[in-house]
C-alpha positions, 0 to 999 in steps of 0.5 A, a space after each residue: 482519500 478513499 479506500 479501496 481495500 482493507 485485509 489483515 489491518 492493511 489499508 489501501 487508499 488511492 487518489 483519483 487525480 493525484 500525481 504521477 507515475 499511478 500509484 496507490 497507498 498502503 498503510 499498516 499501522 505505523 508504516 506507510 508506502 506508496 506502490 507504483 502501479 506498473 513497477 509494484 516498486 515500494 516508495 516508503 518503509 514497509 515491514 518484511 512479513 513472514 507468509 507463514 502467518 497467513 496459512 
């Protein structure tokens, strides 16, 4: 799958052909998820982060 982005050991991956609604794939270590592209719905388990790790 080729990757499109990587920040903050996210790593994000997106199929050219693959199925519908468009989506990509974000992986974070153990966790994964599927974002749709139009709603930003999260179609698997991701970890709530706290924002104030990135100031």
């Amino acid at each position: 799958m080729p990757t499109i982005s990587q920040f903050y050991g996210i790593v994000i991956q997106m199929f050219w052909n693959e199925h519908a609604p468009p989506h990509f794939h974000a992986t974070y270590g153990e966790y994964k998820a599927t974002i749709n592209i139009n709603t930003f719905a999260n179609l698997g388990f991701w970890p709530e982060f706290d924002q104030n790790q990135f100031d």
